[in-house]
C-alpha positions in Angstrom: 0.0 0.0 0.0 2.9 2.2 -0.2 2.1 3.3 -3.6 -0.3 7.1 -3.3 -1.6 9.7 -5.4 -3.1 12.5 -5.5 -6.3 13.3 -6.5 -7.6 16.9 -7.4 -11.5 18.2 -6.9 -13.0 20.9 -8.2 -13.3 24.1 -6.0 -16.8 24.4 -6.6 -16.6 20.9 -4.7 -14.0 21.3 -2.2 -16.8 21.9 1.0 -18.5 19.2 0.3 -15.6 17.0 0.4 -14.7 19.6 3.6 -17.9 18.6 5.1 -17.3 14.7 5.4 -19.2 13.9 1.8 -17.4 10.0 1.7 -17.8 8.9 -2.2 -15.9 10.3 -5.2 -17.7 10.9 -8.1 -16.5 11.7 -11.4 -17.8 15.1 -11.7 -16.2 16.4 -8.8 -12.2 15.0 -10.2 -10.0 17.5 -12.2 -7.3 14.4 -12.5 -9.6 11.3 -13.2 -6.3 10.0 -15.5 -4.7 9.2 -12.5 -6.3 6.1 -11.6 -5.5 3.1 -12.5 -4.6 0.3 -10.1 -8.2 0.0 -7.6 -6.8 0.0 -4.1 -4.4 2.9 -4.2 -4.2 5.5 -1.2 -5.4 9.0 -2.5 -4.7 12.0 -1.1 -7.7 14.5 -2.0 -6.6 18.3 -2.3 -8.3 20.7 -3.7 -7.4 23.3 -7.2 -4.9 24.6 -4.5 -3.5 21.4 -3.4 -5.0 21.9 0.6 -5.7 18.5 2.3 -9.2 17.8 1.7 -8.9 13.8 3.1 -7.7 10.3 2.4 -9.5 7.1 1.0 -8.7 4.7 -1.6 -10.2 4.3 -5.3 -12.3 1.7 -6.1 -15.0 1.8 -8.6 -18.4 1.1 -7.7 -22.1 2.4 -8.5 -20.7 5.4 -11.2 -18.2 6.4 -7.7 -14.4 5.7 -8.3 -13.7 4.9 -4.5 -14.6 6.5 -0.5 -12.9 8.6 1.6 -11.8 7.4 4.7 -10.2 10.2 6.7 -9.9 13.7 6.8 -6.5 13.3 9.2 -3.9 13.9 7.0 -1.1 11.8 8.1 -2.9 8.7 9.3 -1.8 5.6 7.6 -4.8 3.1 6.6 -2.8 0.2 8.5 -4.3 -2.5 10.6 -4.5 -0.2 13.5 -7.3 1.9 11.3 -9.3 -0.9 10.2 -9.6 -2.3 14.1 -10.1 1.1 15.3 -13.2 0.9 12.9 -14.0 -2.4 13.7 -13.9 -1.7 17.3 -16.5 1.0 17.2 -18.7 -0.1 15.1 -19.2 -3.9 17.2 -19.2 -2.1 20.2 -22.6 0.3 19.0 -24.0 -2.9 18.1 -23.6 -4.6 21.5 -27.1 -5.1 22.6 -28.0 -7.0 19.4 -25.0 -9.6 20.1 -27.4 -9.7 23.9 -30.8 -10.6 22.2 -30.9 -14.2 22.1 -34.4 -13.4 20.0 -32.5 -11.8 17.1 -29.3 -13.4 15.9 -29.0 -12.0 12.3 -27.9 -8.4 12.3 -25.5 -5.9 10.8 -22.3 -5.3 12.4 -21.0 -2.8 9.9 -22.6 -0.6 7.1 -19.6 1.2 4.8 -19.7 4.4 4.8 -22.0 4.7 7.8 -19.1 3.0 10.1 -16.4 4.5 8.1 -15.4 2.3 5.7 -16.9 2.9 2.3 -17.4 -0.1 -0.1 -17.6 -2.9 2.6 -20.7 -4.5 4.7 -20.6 -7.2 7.5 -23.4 -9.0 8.8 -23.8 -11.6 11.5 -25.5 -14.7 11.2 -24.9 -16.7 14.7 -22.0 -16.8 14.9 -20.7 -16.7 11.2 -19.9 -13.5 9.6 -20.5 -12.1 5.9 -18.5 -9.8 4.3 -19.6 -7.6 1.4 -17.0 -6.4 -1.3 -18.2 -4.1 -3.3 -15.2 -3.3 -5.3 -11.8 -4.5 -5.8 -10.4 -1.4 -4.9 -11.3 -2.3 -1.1 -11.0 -6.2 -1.3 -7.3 -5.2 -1.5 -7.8 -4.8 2.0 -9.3 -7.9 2.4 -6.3 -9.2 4.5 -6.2 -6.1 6.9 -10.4 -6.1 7.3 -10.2 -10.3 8.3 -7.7 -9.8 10.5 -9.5 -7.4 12.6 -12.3 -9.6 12.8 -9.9 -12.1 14.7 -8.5 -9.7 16.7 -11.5 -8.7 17.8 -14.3 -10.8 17.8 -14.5 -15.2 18.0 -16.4 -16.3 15.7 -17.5 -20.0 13.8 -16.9 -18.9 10.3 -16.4 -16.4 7.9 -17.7 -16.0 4.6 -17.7 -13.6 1.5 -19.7 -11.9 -1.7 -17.5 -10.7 -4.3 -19.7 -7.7 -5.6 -17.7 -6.5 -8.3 -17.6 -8.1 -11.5 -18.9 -6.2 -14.5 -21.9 -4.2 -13.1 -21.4 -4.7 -9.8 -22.6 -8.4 -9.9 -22.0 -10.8 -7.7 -18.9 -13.4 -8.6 -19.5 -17.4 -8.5 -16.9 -18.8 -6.5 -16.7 -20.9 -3.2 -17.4 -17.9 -0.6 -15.8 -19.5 2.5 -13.1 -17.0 3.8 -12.0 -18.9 7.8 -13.1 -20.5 10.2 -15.0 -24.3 10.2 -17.8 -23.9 7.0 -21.3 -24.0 7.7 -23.8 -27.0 7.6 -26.4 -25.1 5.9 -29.0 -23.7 6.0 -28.1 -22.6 9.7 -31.4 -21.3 11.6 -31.2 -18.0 12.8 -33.7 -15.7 15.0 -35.6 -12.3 13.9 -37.7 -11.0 16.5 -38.2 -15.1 17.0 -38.8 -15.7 14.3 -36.6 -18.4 12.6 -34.6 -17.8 9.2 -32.8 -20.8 6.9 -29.9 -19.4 6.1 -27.0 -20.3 3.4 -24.0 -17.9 2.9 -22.6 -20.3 0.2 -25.2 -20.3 -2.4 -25.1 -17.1 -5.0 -25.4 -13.4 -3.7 -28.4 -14.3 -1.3 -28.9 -15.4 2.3 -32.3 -16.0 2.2 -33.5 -13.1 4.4 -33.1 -9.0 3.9 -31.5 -7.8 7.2 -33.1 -3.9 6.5 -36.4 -4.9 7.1 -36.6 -6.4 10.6 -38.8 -3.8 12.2 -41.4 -3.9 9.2 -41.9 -7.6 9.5 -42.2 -7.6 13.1 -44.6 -4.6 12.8 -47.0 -6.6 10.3 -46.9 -9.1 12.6 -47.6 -7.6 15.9 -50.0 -5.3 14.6 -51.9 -5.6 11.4 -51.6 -9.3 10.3 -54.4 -10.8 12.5 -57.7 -12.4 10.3 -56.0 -10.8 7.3 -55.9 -12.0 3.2 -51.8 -11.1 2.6 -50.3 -10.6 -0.6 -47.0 -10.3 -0.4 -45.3 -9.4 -4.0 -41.8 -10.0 -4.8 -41.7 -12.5 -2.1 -38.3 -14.0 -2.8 -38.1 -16.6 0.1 -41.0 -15.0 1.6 -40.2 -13.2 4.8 -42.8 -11.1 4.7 -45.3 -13.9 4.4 -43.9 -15.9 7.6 -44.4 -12.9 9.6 -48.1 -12.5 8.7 -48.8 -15.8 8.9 -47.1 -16.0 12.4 -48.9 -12.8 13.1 -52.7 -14.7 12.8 -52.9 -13.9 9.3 -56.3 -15.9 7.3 -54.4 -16.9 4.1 -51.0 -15.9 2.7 -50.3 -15.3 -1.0 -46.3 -15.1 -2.1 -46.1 -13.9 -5.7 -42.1 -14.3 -6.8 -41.4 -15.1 -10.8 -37.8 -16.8 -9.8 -38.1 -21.0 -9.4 -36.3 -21.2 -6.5 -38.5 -18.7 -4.5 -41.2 -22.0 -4.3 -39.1 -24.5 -2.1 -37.3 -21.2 -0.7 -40.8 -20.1 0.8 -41.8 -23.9 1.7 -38.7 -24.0 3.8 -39.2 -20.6 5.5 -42.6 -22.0 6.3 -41.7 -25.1 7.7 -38.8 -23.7 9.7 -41.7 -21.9 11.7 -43.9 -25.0 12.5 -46.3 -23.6 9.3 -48.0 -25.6 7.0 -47.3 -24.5 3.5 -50.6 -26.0 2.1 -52.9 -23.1 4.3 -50.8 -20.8 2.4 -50.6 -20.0 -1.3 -47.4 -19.7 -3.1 -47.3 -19.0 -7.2 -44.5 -18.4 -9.0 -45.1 -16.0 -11.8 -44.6 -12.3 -13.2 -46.0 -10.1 -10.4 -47.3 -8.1 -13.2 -49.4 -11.0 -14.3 -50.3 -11.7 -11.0 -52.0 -8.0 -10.9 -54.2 -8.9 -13.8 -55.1 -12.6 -13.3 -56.2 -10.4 -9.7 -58.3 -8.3 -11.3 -59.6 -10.4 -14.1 -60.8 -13.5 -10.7 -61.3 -9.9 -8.5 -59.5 -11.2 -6.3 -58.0 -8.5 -3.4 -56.5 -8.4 -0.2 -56.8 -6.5 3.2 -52.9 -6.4 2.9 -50.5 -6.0 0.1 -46.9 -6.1 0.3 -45.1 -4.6 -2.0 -41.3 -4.9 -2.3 -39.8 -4.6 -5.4 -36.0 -4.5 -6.7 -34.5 -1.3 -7.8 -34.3 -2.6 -11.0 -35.9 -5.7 -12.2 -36.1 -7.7 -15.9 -38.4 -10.0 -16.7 -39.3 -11.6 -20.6 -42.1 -9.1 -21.1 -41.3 -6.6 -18.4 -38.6 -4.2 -17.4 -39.2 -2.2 -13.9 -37.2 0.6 -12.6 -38.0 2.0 -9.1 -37.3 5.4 -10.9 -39.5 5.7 -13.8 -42.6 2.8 -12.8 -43.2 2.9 -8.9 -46.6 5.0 -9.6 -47.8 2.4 -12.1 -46.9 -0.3 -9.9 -48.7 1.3 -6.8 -51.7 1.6 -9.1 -51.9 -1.7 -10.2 -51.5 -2.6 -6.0 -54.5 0.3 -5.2 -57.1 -1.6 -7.9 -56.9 -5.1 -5.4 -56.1 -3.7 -2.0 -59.7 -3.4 -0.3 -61.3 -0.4 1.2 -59.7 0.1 4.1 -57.0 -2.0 3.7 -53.3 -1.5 4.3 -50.8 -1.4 1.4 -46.8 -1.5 2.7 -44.9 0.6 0.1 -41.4 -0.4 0.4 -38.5 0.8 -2.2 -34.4 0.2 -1.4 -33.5 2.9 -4.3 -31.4 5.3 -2.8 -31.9 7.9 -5.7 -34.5 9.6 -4.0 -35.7 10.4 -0.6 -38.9 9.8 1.7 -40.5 13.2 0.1 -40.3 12.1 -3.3 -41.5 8.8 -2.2 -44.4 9.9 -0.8 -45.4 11.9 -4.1 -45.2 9.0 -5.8 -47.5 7.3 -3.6 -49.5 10.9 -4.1 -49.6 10.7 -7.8 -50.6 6.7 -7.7 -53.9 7.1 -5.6 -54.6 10.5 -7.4 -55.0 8.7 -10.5 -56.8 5.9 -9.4 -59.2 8.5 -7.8 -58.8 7.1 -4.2 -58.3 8.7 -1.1 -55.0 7.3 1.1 -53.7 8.4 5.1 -49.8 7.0 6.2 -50.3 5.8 9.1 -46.5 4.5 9.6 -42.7 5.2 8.2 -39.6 3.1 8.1 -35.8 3.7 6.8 -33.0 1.4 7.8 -33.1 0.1 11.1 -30.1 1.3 13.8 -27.7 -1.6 12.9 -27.7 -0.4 9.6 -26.0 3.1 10.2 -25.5 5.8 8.2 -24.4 9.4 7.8 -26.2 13.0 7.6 -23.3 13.8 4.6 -24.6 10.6 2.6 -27.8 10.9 2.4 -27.9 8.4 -0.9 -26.8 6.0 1.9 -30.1 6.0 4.0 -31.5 4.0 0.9 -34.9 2.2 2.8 -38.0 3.6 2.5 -41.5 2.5 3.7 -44.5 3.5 4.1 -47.9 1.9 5.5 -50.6 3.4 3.7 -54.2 2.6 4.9 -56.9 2.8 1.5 -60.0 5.1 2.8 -62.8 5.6 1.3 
């Protein structure tokens, strides 16, 4: 890592840098020519050459690495990364003390300081997330402080950086004894089959803890649930556990059908009181309507981005369509849980979205409950594009 170089921003920039902004984006370079091997120290300075802060570049999501420090002459040793280690499993202390919940996040990039890189904990195993090669240069460094600072059965990996971002094939066993998977874990007691060596996925979203448990606890009781983009069907193993009449999980992937079945049967429920149909969502919506078929709750929890043979969604342009196709079979009355992970826009513009949807489908809506990321999953005021989750419980009045 001796190798450094500097890296110019543009004045009109310089503040923001200043301020504790964390990810370089082209725009704000003067110099991008200089970077060419990911994982090399950068020095930011500004048109003037004044400090601005240090970090490493590594490409990821249209960024071309993070800043790490604004301390000019500290050295991103082993001593930094346990120092960030350190902190961050130290605010997460009373999650390691609930025996109830025993999947959680023990560090979140940027949020804990280190751009680029995620670590959650599944009982006792931990998963690290690389989201560019620029910081999996620092692999060595990062897994060391995990053993200097925590014991732990396992550890295991996701390559996140091949071309677009996507996740590389590869046996993701890192140290430690390897898993007998699925390993069972806890949410809010609820129990999770889990896999860290099979493809990108676990098997459960993390982010969402506090909206599961709060369809559960207080609006799944006697309800119809359709729960859309159901993947292994969290969502749908809450509100049945919550006293829910019937379950429907809607996923077009294969694998989300014995996915879902295991998630059921992990919980002591019986798969066959439930419905599970794989299929194209947006079919789904109009075989609905065609049967008029609705529901006192829908779920709906799509991908950013999302490709199917007839359809191409983008959180961006097609939320409103999407909400209105969810409006037309939610009941009067009933609850729709608008959820989107797309950190291109905030809460405010998600909310006139959800405006726009019921405005055209002439109906009348109240929000009676919001969610971002839960506290495990920290962030920072400078990032805001960071704070990606948001949800929204939106009761259909008449």
């Amino acid at each position: 890592m001796k190798n450094e170089i500097r890296l110019k921003i543009k004045d009109k920039f310089a503040n923001k840098f200043k301020a504790g902004f964390p990810h370089l984006f082209e725009e704000a370079i003067l110099n991008i020519e200089v970077l060419k091997s990911e994982g090399t120290i950068i020095n930011l300075v500004d048109e003037k050459d004044n400090f601005l802060g240090r970090g490493y570049y590594g490409k990821q999501n249209k960024g071309y690495g993070w800043v790490l420090t604004q301390k000019k002459s500290q050295p991103i040793d082993q001593q930094f990364f346990d120092s960030k280690m350190s902190f961050a499993l130290n605010q997460r202390r009373s999650f390691y003390q609930d025996y109830n919940t025993t999947a959680f996040r023990v560090f979140n990039g940027e949020g804990d300081g280190i751009g680029g890189l995620t670590i959650d904990y599944y009982d006792g195993f931990y998963l690290l997330n690389w989201y560019s090669q620029g910081i999996y240069k620092f692999k060595d460094l990062i897994i060391q402080s995990l053993k200097n600072l925590v014991d732990f059965k396992g550890v295991y990996q996701k390559k996140r950086f091949d071309v677009g971002g996507k996740y590389m094939e590869e046996d993701d066993f890192v140290a430690g004894e390897r898993g007998e998977f699925p390993i069972i874990v806890k949410e809010n007691g609820v129990n999770f089959a889990v896999y860290l060596n099979e493809g990108p996925m676990t098997g459960i979203f993390l982010d969402q803890r506090e909206v599961r448990k709060t369809i559960r606890d207080k609006y799944a009781q006697g309800k119809t649930v359709l729960n859309t983009f159901s993947y292994t069907g969290a969502f749908s193993v809450f509100a049945a556990l919550g006293g829910a009449k019937k379950t429907t999980s809607v996923d077009l992937a294969n694998r989300s059908f014995p996915k879902t079945v295991e998630q059921f049967h992990v919980n002591g429920i019986d798969e066959k009181e439930q419905e599970i149909r794989v299929m194209d969502v947006f079919h789904y919506f109009k075989y609905a309507v065609k049967k008029k078929i609705t529901f006192d709750i829908v779920v709906l929890d799509p991908p950013s981005f999302a490709r199917s043979k007839k359809h191409t969604f983008s959180a961006a342009k097609d939320y409103v369509s999407l909400l209105k196709d969810t409006i037309a079979i939610t009941d009067d009355e009933g609850l729709i849980v608008a959820s989107t992970n797309f950190g291109g826009f905030g809460m405010d513009k998600f909310k006139g979205f959800i405006d726009k949807a019921f405005k055209e489908s002439k109906g009348n809506y109240k929000i009676i409950e919001e969610f971002t990321l839960p506290e495990d999953f920290k962030t920072m005021k400078q990032f805001k594009q960071g704070d990606y989750l948001k949800v929204a419980f939106i009761r259909k009045t008449t």
